[in-house]
N, C-alpha and C positions, 0 to 999 in steps of 0.2 A: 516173944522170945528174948533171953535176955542175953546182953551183948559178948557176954561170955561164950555162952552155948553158940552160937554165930560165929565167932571166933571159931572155933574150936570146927564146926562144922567146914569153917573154909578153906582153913588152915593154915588160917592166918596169925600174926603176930600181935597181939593184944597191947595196946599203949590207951592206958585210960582206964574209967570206971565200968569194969564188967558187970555190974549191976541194972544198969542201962534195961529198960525195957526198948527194945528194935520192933515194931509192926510192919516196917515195906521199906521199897529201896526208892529211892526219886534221887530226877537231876540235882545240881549244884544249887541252883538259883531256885530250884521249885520245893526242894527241900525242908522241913521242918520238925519240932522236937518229934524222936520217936520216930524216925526215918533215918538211914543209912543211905550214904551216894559215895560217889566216888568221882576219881580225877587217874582218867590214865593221854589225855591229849594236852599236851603241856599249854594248846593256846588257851585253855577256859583257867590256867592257875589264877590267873588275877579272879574268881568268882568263889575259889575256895574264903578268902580270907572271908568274906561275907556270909557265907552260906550258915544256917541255921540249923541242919540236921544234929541228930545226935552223935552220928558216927561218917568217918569219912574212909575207902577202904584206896590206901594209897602204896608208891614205892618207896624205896630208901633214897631216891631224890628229895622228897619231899620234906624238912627240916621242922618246920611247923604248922600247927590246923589250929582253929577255937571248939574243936571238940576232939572228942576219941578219937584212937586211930586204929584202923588194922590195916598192917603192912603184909605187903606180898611181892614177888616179883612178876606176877601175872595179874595183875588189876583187872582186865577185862573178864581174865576167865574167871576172877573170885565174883567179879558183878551179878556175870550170868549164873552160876551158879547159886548167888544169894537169892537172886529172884524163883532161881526151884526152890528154893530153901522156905521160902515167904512167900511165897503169890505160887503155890501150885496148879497147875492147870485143871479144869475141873473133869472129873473122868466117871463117864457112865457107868452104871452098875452092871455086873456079869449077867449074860441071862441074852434071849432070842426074841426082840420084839415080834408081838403076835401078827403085826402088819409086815414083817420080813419076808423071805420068797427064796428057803436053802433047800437043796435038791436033793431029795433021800439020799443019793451016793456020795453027796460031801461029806469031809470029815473033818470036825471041828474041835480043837484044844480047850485044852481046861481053862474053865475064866474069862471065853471070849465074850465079845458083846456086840451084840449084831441092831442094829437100827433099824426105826422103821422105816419100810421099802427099800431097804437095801433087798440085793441078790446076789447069791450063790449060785454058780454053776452045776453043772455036773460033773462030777469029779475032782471037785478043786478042794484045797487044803488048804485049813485056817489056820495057825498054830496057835500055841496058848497064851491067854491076855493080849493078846489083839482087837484093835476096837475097828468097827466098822459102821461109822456117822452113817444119818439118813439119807437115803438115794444112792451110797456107795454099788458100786456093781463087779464084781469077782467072775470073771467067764469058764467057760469049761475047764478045766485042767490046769488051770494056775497052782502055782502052791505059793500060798502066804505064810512069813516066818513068824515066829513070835515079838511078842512085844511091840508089833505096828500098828500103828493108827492111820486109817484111809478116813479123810473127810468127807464132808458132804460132797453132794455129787463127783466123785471120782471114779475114774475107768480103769479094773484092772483085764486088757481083755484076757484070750483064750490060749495059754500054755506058757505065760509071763511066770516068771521065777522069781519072787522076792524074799531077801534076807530078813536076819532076826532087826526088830528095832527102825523100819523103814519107815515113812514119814512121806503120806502124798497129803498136801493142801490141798483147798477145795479146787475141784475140777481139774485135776491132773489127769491125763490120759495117758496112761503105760501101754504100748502093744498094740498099738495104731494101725493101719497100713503105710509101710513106705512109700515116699510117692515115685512110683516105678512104673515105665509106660513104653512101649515098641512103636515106633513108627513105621507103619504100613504104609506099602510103595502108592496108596489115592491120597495119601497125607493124615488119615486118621489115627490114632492111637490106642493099642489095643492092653489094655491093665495086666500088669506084670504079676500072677495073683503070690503076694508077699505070707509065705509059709514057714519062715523061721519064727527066731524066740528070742525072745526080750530077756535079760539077765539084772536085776539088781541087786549088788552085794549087801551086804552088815551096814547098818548105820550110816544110811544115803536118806536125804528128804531131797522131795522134789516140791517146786513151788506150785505155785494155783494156776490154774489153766498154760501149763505146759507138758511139753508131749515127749513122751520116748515112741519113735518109728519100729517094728518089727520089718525084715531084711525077707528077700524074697527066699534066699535062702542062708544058713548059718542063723550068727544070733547079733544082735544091740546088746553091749554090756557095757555098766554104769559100775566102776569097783566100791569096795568099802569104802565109807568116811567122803565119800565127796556133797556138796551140797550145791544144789541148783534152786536159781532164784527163781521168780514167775515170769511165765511169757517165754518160755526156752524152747526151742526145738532141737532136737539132737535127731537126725535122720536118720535111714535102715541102712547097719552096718557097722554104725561109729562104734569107736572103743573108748571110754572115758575112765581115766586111770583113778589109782588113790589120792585121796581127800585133795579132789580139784574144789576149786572155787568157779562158779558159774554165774554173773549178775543178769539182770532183767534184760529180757531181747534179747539174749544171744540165739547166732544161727547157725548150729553146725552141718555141714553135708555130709550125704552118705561115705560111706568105710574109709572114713577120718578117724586119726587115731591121734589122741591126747592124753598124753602120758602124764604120771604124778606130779602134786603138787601144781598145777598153772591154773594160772586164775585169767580168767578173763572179765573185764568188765563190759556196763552194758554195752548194747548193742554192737557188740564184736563179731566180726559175718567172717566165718571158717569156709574154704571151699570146698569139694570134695578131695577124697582121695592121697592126702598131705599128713605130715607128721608133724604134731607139733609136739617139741622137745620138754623133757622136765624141767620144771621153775621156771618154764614161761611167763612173763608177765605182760598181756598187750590192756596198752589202754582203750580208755572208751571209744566207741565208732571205730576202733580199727580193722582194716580187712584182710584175711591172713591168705596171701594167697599162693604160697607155697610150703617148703618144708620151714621150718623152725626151730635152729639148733637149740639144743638145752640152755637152759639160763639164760637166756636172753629177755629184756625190757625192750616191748617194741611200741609201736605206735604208727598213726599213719594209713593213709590209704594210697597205694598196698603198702603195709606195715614193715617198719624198719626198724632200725637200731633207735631208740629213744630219743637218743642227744642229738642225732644227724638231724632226725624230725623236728625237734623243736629250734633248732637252726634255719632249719627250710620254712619254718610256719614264721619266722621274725622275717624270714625275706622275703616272705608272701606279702604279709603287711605293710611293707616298703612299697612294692610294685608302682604304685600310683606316681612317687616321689620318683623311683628309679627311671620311670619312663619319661617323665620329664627332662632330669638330668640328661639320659639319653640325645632327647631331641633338642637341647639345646647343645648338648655336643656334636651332635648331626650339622647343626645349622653353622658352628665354629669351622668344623673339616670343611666343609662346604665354601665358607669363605675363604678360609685359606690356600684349597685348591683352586678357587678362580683368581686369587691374586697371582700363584704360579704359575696359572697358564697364560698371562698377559708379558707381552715382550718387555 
């Protein structure tokens, strides 16, 4: 593709020889003629000046390169999207592998493409150009939207409702059972049996081997544009708002509601029943264990205001020194009151 046509596709600002043939995008430093990269984290600028690519896709920070430029004010978003532009993903052909398993009363959209051993339900809806990898499994009465792609072995079970454009990595489970249980008065526990319905909106992907819970009763709903890393559990009940950010190991508890925009990273442990506010931001490992106003940066176990945390984690780190100090002040008072008490 020539650096023009790329340009113009990304919509970006062209500085340099649009003649440029571009084949793929690479890092700074792995870079070479005939590849495009980019620079939007200002600690790798020192690696532009070196870098050997033919095209670099930068901002109006950026004053000079040793090759082309295209400028944007979203660097990140023109990266990602150069890479659909040049490295497309590869996508199976329309058509029902003859090893598949869809249930005469399915109804399937124009252009789908169903793998082998996958299965269909009874009654479940595929919509049109939706791909369905090998081992994928679609249960009774689901309805699948258009334009999704369910990987290899993924779970959608039985009455899950997914939007157009949804996106499950391999082994994601949608529509689970909640884990919902009565304690009976000998101490056993008797299964809560979980008969609602899983909801996910327009343009949500879920990572690889994590699970949306279905609620014993009502529904689990995941809105538009949110995206979930691998390894997530979001339990029977929770409400997960517009385009959240979700990183690896997060645990959310049942009819937890997480409002727009908050991101969590990993391993972030939500407890039940709690609000957590729009533009939330908690760092790693922290554990939210109540409500959480909006906007807030938090951090910490149980998670707080960000700055107090990292205050309290410098005087964690003292302890050792502090408790010395301590005891040799112990040992001063000490003196000083025996010299007091002597006539």
């Amino acid at each position: 593709m020539k650096l023009s046509d790329l340009a113009t596709a990304l919509g970006c600002r062209l500085e340099g020889d649009g003649t440029i043939d571009i084949v793929r995008v690479a890092s700074l430093d792995a870079a070479g003629p005939g590849d495009v990269t980019f620079l939007s984290n200002p600690k790798y600028a020192s690696k532009l000046a070196t870098t050997r690519a033919s095209a670099v896709i930068v901002n109006d920070g950026v004053d000079t390169a040793p090759c082309a430029v295209l400028r944007t004010s979203q660097v990140y978003v023109a990266f990602a999207n150069a890479l659909e532009v040049l490295s497309p993903p590869p996508r199976p052909a329309p058509g029902i592998s003859g090893l598949a398993s869809v249930d005469p009363t399915a109804r399937l959209g124009e252009g789908v493409s169903i793998g082998p051993f996958a299965v269909i339900g009874r009654g479940a809806q595929v919509g049109a150009r939706t791909i369905l990898h090998p081992h994928a499994v679609v249960g009774a009465g689901a309805q699948i939207g258009s334009d999704c792609v369910l990987h290899a072995h993924v779970s959608v079970r039985e009455d899950v409702v997914l939007g157009d454009r949804v996106v499950l990595q391999d082994g994601a489970v949608v529509g689970s059972d909640g884990f919902g249980f009565a304690k009976r008065p000998d101490g056993t526990h008797q299964k809560i049996p979980q008969v609602g319905r899983v909801v996910v909106e327009d343009d949500v992907e879920i990572g690889s081997q994590s699970t949306v819970d279905r609620p014993a009763v009502g529904e689990t709903r995941i809105a538009s544009g949110t995206k979930i890393d691998n390894l997530v559990q979001i339990a029977h009940g929770v409400r997960i708002g517009h385009n959240v950010l979700l990183a690896a190991q997060v645990g959310i508890a049942g009819s937890t509601v997480v409002e727009d925009d908050v991101i969590l990273a990993g391993q972030v442990g939500v407890i039940n029943h709690i609000r957590v506010g729009k533009g939330v931001v908690a760092n790693a490992k922290s554990a939210l264990m109540g409500d959480i106003p909006a906007g807030l940066h938090i951090s910490g176990i149980p998670a707080g205001d960000v700055a107090v945390w990292r205050r309290s984690a410098a005087v964690v780190r003292r302890l050792p020194e502090l408790r010395e100090r301590i005891a040799r002040l112990d040992e001063r008072l000490a003196e000083v009151e025996a010299r007091l008490k002597k006539p």
